[in-house]
Backbone and ligand atoms as CSV (ligand in chain L), in Angstrom:
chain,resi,resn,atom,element,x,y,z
A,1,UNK,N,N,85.766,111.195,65.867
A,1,UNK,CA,C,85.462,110.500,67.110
A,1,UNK,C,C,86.036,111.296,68.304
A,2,UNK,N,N,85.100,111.839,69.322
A,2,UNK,CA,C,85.651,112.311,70.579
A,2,UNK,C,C,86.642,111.179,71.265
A,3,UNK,N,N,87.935,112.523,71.619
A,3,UNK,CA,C,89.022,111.702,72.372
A,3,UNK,C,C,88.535,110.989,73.495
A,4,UNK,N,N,89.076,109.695,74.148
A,4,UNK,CA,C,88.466,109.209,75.343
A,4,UNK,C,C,89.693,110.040,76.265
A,5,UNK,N,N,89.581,109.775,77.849
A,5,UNK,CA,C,90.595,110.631,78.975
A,5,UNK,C,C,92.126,109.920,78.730
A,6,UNK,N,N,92.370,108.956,78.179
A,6,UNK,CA,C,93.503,108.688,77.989
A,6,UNK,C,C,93.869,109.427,76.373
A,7,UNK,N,N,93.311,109.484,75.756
A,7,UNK,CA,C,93.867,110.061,74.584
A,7,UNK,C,C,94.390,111.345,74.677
A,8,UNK,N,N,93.572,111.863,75.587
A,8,UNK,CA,C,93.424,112.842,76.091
A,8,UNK,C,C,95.495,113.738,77.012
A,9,UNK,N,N,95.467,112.395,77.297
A,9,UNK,CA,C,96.471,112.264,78.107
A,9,UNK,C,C,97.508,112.619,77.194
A,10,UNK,N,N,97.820,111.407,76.019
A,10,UNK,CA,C,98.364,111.518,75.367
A,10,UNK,C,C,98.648,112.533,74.541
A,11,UNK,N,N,97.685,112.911,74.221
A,11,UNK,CA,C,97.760,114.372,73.031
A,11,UNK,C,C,98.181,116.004,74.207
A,12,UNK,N,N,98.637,115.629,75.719
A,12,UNK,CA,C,98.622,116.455,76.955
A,12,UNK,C,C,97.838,117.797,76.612
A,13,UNK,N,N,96.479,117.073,76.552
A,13,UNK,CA,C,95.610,118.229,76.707
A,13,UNK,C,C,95.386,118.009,78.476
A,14,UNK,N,N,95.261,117.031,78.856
A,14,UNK,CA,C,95.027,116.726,79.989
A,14,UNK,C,C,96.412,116.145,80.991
A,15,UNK,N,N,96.693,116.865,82.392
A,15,UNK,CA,C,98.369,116.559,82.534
A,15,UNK,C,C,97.976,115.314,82.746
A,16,UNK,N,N,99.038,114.614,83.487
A,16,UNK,CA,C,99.464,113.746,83.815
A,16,UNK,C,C,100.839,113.569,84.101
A,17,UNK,N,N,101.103,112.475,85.397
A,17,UNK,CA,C,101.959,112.601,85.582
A,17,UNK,C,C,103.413,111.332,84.953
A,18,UNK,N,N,103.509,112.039,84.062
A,18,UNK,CA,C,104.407,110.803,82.515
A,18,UNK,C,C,105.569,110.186,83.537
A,19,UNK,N,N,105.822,108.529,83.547
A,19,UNK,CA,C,106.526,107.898,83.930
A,19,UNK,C,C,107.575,107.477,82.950
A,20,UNK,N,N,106.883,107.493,81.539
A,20,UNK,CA,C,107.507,106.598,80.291
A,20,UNK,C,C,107.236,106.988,79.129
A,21,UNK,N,N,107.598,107.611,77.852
A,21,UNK,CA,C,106.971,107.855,76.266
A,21,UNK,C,C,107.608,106.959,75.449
A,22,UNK,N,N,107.017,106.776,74.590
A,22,UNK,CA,C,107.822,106.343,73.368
A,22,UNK,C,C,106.904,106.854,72.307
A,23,UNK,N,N,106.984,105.873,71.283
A,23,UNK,CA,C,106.654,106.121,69.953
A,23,UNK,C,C,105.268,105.949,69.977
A,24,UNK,N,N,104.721,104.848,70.488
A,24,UNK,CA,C,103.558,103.565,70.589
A,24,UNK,C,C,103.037,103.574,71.994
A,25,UNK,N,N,103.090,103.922,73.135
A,25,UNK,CA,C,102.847,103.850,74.204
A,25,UNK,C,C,103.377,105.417,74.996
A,26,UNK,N,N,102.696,104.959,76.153
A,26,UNK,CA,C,102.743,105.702,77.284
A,26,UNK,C,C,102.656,105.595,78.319
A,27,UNK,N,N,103.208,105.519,79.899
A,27,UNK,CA,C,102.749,105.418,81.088
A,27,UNK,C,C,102.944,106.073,82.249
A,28,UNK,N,N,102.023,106.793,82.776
A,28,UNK,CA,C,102.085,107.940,83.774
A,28,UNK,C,C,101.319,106.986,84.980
A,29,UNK,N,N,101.350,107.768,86.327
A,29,UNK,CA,C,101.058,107.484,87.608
A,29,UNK,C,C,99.264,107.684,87.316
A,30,UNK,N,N,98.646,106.137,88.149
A,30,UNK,CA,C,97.064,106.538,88.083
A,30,UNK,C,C,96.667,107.392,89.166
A,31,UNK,N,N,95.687,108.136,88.677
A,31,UNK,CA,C,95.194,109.440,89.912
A,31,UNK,C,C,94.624,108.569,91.157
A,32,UNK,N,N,94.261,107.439,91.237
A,32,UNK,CA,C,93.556,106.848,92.200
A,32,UNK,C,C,93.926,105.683,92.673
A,33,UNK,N,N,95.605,105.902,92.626
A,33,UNK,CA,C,96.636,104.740,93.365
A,33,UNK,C,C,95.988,103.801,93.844
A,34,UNK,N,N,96.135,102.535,93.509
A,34,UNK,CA,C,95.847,101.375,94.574
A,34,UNK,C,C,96.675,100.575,95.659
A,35,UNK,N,N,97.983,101.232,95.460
A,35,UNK,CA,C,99.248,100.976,95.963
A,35,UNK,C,C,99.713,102.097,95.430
A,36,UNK,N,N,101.348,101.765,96.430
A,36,UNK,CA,C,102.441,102.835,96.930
A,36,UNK,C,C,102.810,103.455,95.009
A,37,UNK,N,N,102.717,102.326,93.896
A,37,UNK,CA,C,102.957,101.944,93.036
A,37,UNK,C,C,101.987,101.902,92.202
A,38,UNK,N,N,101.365,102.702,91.516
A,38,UNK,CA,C,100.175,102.602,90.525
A,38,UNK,C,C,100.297,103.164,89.398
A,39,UNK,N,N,101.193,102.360,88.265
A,39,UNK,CA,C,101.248,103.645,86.993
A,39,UNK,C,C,100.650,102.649,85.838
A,40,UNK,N,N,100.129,103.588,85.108
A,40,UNK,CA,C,98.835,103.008,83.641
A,40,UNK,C,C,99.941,102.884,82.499
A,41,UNK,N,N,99.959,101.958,81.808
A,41,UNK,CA,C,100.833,101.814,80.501
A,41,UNK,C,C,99.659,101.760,79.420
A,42,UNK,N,N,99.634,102.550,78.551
A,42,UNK,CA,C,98.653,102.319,77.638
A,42,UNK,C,C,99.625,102.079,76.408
A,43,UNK,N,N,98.944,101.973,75.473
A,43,UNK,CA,C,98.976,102.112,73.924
A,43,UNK,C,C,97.998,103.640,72.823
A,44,UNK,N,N,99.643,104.564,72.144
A,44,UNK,CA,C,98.868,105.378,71.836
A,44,UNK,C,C,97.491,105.410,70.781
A,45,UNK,N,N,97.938,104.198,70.735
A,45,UNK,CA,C,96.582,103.494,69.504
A,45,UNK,C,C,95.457,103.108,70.198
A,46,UNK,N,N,94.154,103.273,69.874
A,46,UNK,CA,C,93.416,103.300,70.484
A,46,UNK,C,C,92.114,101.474,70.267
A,47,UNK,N,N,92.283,100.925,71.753
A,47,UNK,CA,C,91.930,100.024,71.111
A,47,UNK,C,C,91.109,99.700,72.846
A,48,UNK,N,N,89.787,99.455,72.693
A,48,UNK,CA,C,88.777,100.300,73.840
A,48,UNK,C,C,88.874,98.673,74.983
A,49,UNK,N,N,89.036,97.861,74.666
A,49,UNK,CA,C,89.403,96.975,75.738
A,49,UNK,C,C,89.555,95.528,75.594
A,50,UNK,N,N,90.433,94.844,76.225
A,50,UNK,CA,C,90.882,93.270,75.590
A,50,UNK,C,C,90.871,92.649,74.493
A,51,UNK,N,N,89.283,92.587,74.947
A,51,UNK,CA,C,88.943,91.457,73.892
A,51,UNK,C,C,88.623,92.047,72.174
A,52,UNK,N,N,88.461,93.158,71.908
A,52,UNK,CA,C,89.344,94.179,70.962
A,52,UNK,C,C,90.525,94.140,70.633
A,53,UNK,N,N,91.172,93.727,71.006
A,53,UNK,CA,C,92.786,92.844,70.583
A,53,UNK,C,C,92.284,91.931,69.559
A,54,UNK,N,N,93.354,92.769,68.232
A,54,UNK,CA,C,93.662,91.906,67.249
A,54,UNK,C,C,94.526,91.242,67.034
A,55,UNK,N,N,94.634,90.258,65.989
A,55,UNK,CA,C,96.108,90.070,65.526
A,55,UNK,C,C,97.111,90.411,65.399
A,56,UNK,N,N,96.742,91.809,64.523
A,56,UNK,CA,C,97.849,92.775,64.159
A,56,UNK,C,C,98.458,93.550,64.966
A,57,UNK,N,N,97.314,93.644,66.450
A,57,UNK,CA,C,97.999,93.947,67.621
A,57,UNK,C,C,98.932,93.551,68.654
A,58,UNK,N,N,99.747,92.147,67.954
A,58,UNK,CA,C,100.418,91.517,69.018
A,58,UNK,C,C,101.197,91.889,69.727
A,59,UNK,N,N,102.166,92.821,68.268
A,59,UNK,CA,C,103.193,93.814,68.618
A,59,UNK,C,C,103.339,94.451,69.980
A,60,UNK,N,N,102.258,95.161,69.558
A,60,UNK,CA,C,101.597,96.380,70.209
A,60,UNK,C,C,101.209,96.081,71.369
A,61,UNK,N,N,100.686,95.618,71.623
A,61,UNK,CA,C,100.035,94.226,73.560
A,61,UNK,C,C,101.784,94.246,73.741
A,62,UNK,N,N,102.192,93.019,73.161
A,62,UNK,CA,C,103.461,92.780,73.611
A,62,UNK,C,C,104.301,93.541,74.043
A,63,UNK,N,N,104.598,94.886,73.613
A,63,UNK,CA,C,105.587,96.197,73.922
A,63,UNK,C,C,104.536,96.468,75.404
A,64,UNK,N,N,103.666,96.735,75.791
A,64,UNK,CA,C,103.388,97.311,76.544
A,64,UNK,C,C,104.110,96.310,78.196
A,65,UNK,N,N,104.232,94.870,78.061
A,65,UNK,CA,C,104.643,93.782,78.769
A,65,UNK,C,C,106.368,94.462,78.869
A,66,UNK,N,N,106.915,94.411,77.960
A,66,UNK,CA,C,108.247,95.211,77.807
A,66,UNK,C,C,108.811,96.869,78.358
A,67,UNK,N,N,107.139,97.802,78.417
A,67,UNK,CA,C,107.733,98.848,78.752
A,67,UNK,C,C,107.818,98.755,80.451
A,68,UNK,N,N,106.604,97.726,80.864
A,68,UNK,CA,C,106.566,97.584,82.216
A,68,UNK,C,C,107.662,96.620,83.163
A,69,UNK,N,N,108.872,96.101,81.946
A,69,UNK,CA,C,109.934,95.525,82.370
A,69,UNK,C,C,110.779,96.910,82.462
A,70,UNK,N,N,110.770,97.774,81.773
A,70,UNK,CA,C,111.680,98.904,81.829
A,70,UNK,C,C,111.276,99.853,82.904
A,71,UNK,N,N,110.295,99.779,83.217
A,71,UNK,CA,C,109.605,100.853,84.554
A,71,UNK,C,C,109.931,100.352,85.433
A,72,UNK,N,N,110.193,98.646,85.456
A,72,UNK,CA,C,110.648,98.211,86.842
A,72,UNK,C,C,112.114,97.993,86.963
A,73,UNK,N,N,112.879,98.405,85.869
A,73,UNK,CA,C,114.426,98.560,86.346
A,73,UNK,C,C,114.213,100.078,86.365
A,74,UNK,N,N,113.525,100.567,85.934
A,74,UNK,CA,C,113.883,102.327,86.144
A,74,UNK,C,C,113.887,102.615,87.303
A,75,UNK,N,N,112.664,102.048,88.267
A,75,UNK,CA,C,112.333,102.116,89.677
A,75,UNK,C,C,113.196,100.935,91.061
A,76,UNK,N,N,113.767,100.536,89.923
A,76,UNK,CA,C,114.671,99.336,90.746
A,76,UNK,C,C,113.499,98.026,90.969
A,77,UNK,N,N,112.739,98.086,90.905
A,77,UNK,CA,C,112.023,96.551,91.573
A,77,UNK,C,C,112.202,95.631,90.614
A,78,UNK,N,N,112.545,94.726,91.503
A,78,UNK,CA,C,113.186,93.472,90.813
A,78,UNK,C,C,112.462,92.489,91.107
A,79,UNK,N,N,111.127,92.605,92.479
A,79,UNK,CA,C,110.403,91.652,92.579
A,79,UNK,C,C,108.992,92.207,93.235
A,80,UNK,N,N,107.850,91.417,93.273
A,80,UNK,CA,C,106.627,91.923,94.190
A,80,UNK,C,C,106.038,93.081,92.763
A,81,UNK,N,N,105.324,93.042,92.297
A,81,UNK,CA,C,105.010,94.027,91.569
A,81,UNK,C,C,103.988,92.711,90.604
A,82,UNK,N,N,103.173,93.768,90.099
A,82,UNK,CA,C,101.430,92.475,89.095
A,82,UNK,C,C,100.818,93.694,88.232
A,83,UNK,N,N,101.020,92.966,87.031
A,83,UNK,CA,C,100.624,93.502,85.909
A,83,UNK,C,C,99.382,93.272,85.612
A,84,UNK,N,N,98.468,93.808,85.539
A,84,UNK,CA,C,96.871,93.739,85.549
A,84,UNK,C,C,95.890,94.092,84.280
A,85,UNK,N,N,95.130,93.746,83.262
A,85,UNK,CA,C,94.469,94.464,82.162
A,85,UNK,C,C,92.857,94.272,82.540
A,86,UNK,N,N,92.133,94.906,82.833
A,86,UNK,CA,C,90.771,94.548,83.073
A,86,UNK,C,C,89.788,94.430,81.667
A,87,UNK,N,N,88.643,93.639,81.746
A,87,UNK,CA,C,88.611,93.297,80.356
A,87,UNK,C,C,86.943,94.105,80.976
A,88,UNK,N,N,85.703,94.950,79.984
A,88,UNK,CA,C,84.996,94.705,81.070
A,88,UNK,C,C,84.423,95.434,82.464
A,89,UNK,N,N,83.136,95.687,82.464
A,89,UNK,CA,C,82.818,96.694,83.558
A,89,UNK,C,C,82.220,95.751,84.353
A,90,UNK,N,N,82.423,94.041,84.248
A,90,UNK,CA,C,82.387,93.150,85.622
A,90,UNK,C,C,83.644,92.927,86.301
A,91,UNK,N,N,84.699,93.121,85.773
A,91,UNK,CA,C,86.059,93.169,85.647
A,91,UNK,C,C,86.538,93.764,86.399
A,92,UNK,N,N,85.904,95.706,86.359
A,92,UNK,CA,C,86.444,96.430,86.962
A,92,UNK,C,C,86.953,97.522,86.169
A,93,UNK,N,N,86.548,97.558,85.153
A,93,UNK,CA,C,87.722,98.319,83.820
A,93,UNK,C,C,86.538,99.237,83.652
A,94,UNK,N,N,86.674,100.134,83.666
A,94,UNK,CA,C,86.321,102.071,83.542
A,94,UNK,C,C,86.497,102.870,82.741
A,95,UNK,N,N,87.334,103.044,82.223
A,95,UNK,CA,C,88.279,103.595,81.230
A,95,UNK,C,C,88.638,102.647,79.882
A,96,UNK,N,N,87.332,103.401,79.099
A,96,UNK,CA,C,87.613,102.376,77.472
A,96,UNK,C,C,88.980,102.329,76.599
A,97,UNK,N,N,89.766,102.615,76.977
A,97,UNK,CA,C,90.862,102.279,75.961
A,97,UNK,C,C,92.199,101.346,76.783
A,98,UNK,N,N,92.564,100.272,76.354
A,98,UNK,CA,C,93.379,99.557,77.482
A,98,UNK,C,C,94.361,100.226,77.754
A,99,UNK,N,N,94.554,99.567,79.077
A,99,UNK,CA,C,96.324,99.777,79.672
A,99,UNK,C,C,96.166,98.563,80.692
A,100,UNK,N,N,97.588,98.541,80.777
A,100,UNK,CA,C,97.833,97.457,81.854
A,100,UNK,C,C,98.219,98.446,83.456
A,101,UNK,N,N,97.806,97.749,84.330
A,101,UNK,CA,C,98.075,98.501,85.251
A,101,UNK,C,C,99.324,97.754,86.234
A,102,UNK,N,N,100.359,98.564,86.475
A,102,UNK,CA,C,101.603,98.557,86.927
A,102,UNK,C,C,101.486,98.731,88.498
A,103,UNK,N,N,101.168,97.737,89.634
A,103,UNK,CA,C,100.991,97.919,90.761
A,103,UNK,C,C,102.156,97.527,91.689
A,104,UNK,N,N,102.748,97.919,92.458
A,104,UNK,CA,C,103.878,97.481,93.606
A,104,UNK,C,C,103.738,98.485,94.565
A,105,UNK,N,N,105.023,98.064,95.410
A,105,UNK,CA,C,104.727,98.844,96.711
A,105,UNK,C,C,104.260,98.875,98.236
A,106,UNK,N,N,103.638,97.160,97.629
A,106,UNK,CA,C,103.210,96.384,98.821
A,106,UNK,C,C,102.898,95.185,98.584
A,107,UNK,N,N,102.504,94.417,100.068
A,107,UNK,CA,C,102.224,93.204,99.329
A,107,UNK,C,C,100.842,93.101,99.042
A,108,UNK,N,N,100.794,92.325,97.818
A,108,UNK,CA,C,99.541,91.916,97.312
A,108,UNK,C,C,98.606,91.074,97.278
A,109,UNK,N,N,97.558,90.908,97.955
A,109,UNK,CA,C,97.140,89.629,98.188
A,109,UNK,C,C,96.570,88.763,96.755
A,110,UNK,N,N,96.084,87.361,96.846
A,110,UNK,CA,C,95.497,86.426,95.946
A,110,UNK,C,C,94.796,85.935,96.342
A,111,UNK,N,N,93.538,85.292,95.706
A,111,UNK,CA,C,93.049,86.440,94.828
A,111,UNK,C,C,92.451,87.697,94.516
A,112,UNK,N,N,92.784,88.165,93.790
A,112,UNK,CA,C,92.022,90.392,94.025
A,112,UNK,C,C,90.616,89.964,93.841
A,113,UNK,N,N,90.245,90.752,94.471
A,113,UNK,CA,C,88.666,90.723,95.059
A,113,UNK,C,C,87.946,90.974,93.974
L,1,5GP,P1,P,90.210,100.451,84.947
L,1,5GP,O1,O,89.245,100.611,86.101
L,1,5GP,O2,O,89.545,100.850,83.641
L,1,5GP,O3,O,90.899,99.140,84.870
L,1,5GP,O4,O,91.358,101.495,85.224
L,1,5GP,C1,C,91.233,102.843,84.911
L,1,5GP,C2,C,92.187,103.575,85.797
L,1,5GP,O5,O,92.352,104.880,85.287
L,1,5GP,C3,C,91.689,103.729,87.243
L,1,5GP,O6,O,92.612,103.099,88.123
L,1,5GP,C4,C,91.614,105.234,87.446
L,1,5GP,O7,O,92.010,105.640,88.726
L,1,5GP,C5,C,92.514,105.776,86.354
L,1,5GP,N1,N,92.154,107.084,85.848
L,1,5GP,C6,C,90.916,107.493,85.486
L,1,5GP,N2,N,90.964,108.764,85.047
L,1,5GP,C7,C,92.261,109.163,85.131
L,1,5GP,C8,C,92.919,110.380,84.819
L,1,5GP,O8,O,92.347,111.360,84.358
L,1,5GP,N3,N,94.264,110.428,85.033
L,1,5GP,C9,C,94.953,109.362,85.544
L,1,5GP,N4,N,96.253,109.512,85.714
L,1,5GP,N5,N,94.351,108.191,85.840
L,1,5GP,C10,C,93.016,108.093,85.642
């Protein structure tokens, strides 16, 4: 199966700019900031969007909620910041393999358009 651009990422055939690694995940800065604050947390497992979430993936979903608690003491923010997963090309979601998107930096309005 051809890599998608995040796998891509991962395997750094393609740079990026890495915020976070581990074992299971990853999260670098998105090229097309939406705020001061725009970094992608994925999962190195490949799983193309939401509703593709399994069971066995709870873990795995769940750590990504956890690495974006650790990005925000790494960066100090302690408040103002929205964790985002688009499900979906009515959604807004582009990029087949999930991540949550890590936005701060400003304020944010409700509801996103
Ligand atoms: P989606 O629209 O699928 O929810 O989010 C995909 C995000 O990936 C977009 O915000 C887009 O700017 C970002 N993105 C797409 N291609 C690349 C890339 O090659 N590198 C980085 N760092 N971000 C990307």
């Amino acid at each position: 199966m051809e890599k998608n651009i995040f796998e891509k990422i991962i395997s750094k055939e393609l740079p990026a700019d890495i915020i976070y690694e581990d074992e299971i995940s990853i999260a670098f800065k998105d090229i097309n900031p939406q705020a001061p604050i725009h970094i992608l947390i994925i999962p190195k497992k490949r799983i193309e969007m939401p509703i593709k979430i399994k069971v066995e993936d709870e873990q795995l979903v769940g750590h990504l909620f956890v690495v974006a608690n650790i990005i925000a003491n790494k960066l100090k923010i302690n408040d103002g910041y929205r964790l985002v997963m688009n499900n979906g090309e009515n959604a807004g979601q582009s990029v087949f393999h999930i991540h949550l998107h890590f936005l701060s930096g400003r304020k944010l309005s409700w509801p996103p358009g």
